[in-house]
Each structure stands twice: as C-alpha cells, then as structure tokens.
C-alpha positions as CSV (number, residue, x, y, z in Angstrom):
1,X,170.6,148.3,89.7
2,X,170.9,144.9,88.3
3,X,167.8,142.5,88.0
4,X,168.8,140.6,91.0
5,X,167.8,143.7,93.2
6,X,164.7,145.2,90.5
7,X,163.1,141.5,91.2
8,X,163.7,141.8,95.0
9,X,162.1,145.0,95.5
10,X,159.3,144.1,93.1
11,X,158.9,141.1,95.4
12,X,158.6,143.3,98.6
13,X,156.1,145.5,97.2
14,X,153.8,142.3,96.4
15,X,154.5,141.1,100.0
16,X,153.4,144.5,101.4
17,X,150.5,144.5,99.1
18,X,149.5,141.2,99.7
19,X,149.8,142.2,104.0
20,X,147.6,145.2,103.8
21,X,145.1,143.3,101.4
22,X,144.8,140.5,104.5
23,X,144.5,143.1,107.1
24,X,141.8,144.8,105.0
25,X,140.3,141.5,104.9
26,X,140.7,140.4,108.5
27,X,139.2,143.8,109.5
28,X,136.0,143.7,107.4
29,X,135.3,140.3,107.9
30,X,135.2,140.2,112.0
31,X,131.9,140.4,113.2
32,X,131.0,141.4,116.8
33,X,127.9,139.1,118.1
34,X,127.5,140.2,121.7
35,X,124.8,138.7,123.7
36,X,124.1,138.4,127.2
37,X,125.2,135.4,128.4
38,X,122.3,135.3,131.5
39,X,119.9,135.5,128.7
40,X,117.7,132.5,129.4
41,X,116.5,130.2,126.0
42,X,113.7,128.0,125.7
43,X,114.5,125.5,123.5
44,X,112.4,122.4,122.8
45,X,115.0,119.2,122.9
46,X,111.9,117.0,122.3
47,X,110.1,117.7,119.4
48,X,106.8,115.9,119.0
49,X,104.9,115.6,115.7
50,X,101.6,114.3,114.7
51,X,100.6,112.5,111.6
52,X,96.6,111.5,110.9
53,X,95.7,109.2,108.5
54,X,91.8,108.3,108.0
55,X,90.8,104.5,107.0
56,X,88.1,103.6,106.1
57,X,87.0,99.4,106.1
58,X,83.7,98.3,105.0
59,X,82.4,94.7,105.4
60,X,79.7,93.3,103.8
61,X,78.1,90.6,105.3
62,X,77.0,89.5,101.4
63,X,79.3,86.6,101.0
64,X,79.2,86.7,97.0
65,X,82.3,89.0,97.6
66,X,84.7,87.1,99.4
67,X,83.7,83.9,98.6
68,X,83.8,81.9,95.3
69,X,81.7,78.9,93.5
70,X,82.6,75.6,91.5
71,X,79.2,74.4,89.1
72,X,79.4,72.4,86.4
73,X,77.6,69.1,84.9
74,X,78.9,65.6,85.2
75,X,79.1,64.0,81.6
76,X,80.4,60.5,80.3
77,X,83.6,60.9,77.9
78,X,83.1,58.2,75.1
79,X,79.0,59.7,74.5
80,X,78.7,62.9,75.5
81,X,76.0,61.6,78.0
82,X,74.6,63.5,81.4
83,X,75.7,60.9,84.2
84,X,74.0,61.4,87.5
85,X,74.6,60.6,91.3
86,X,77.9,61.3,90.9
87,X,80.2,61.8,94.2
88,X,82.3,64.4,93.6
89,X,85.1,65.3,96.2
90,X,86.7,68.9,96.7
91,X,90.3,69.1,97.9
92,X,91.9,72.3,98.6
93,X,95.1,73.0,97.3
94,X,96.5,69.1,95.8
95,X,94.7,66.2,96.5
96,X,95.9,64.9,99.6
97,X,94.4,63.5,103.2
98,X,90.7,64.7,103.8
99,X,88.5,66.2,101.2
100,X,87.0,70.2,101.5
101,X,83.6,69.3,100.5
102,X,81.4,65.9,99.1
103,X,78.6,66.6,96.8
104,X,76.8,64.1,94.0
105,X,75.1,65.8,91.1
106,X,71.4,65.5,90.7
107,X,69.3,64.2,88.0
108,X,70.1,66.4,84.9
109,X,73.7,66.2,86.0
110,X,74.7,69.5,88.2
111,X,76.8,70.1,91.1
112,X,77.6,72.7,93.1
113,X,80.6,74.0,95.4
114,X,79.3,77.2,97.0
115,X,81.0,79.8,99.6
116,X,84.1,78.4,99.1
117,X,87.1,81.2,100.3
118,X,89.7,82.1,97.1
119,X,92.6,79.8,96.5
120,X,93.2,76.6,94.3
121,X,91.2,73.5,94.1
122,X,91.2,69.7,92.5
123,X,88.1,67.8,92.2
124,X,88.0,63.9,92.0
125,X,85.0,62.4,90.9
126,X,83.6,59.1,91.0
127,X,80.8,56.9,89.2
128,X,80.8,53.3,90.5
129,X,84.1,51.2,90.7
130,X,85.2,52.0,86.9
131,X,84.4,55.5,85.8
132,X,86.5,58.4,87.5
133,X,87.9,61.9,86.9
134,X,90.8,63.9,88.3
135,X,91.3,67.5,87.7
136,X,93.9,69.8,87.1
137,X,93.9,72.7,89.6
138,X,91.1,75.4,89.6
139,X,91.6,79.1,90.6
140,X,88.6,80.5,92.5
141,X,88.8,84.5,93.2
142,X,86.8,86.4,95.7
143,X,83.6,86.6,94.2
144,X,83.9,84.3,90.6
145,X,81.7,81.4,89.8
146,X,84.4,78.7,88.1
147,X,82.0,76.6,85.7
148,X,84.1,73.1,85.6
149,X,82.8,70.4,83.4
150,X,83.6,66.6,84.5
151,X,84.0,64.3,81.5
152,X,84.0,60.7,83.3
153,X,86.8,58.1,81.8
C-alpha cells in the first residue's frame, strides 16, 4: 500500500466517524413536545399596570415665604446726610414704561418695598429737580429682606 491509498482510507474512517458522531448528535438532541392542539390558553394581550405616587403640597397663607422686601434709608452722597420725602420708584426687571411700586421715605429717612414676588428689580429715586439715583439690579428671593441704601448724587 502506498501513501496515496493509507491517506484515503484514513480519510474514510474520519468521514464515518464524523457520520455516526452527527447521528448520535441528531438523535440525542430531538425533543418530542406533544401538546394538544384543542387545548385552550388564556393569555392576557393587554397587560395593565399601576404605579402610585403620593404628593404632598402645603401652602401657607404666611406671605413671608413667597414674597420678598426692599428697605433701606435715603442718604445724600457729598455729607453722609439722612434726606427725607424722597419718591422712590420700583421697576421690575430694567427700568422701562410704568413703575411696580411709588413710595417716599419718611422723616428719619426709611422706605419700604414689601410683598414683592422674587425676581430682579431697579429703583430710581428722586429729590427735587437736581438730586437722583439709579440702581443696579437687585435680586429678591422668596422670603429675603434686600436692605438697599440710596446715596442721592
């Protein structure tokens, strides 16, 4: 026998190996799943389900919580001195068209912006035809009193 024919039969016995291996395979692997085909299923094509989530909100009818405040005392620049009956104007957001609120400061000097809602404000404030002020914006928060001293050019 030459190598030509040893290689050809080894070849045959893999093949024949290899074929009973598969069949082995084929055999164990099969499996039989025999159900009555009248059988009748419920299934559910709809699915529903349910979430809950508990909120709970409190209001307080206290406005010192949701609303803020503007105070301060009206002063001349070039003495340090308390000026009174001031008019003082409160614009929301930048000074333009109508003003928020109009106060004047009393005689020691004070004002007050009360129960105002959060959000940026200017104030312009006036003393006759030659003294005036302009601010820069102030931040009022839910609930903060914003002291703001006006120092009158």
């Amino acid at each position: 026998m030459d190598i030509n024919d040893k290689l050809l039969a080894q070849k045959e016995n893999i093949d024949k190996s290899a074929a009973r291996f598969i069949k082995a395979l084929e055999r164990d692997s099969i499996q039989y799943n025999s159900q009555d085909l009248d059988q009748e299923q419920k299934v559910d094509v709809n699915p529903v389900q349910l979430n809950t989530q508990n909120v709970h909100v409190h209001i307080s009818p206290d406005t010192n919580y949701t609303s803020g405040k503007i105070t301060g005392i009206t002063c001349l620049k070039k003495n340090n001195q308390i000026a009174t009956n001031v008019i003082i104007f409160l614009y929301f957001g930048r000074e333009c068209g109508s003003p928020v609120c109009r106060t004047t400061s009393d005689s020691q000097g004070n004002y007050v912006f009360d129960e105002l809602p959060p959000g940026f404000y200017v104030i312009n404030a006036q003393l006759g035809d030659k003294l005036k002020y302009q601010s820069h914006y102030i931040k009022v928060l839910p609930g903060q009193s914003v002291n703001h001293p006006i120092l009158l050019n």
